[in-house]
C-alpha positions as CSV (number, residue, x, y, z in Angstrom):
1,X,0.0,0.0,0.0
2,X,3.0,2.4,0.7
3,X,3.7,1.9,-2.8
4,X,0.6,3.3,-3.8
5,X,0.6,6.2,-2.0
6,X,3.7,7.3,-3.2
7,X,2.5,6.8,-7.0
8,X,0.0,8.9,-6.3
9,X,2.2,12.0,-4.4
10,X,4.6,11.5,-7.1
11,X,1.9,11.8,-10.0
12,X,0.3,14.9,-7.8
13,X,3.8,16.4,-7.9
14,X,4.9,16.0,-11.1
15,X,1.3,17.0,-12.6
16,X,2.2,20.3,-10.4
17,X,5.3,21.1,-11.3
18,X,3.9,20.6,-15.5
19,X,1.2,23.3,-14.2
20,X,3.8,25.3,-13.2
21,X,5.8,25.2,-16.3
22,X,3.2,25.5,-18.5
23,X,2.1,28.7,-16.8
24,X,5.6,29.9,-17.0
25,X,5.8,29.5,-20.7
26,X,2.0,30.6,-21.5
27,X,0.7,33.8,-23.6
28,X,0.6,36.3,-21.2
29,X,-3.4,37.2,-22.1
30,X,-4.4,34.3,-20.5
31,X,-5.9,35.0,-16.8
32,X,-2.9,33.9,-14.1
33,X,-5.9,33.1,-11.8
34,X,-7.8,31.1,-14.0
35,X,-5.0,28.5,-15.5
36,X,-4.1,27.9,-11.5
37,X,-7.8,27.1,-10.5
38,X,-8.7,24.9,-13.5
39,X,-4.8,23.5,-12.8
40,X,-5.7,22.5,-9.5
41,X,-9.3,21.2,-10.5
42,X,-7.4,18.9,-12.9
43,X,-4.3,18.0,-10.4
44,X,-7.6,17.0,-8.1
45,X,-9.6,14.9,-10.4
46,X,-6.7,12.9,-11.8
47,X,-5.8,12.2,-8.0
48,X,-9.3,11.1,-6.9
49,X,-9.2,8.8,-10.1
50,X,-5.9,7.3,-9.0
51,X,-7.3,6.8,-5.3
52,X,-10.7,5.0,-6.9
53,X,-8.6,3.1,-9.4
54,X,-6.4,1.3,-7.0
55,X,-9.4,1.3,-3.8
56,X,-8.3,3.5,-1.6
């Protein structure tokens, strides 16, 4: 089980740290504050996929 739970902070990071460069290298029209909520929607869907994936 440890296993798994450190998939899933490592795919939480690493889908984090992509947000973050992607906002680094985006147009700078787009709204800052939008791109980091809809990041974060994302980076917390994905996880609670993982989680119901492997039954947690």
């Amino acid at each position: 089980m440890s296993n798994g739970k450190n998939f899933v902070k490592g795919v939480g990071v690493g889908l984090m740290v992509g947000s973050a460069i992607g906002m680094a290298v985006a147009t700078p029209k787009k709204n800052g504050k939008k791109m980091v909520g809809k990041a974060l929607r994302s980076v917390g869907e994905v996880i609670e996929s993982l989680n119901d994936a492997m039954g947690w």
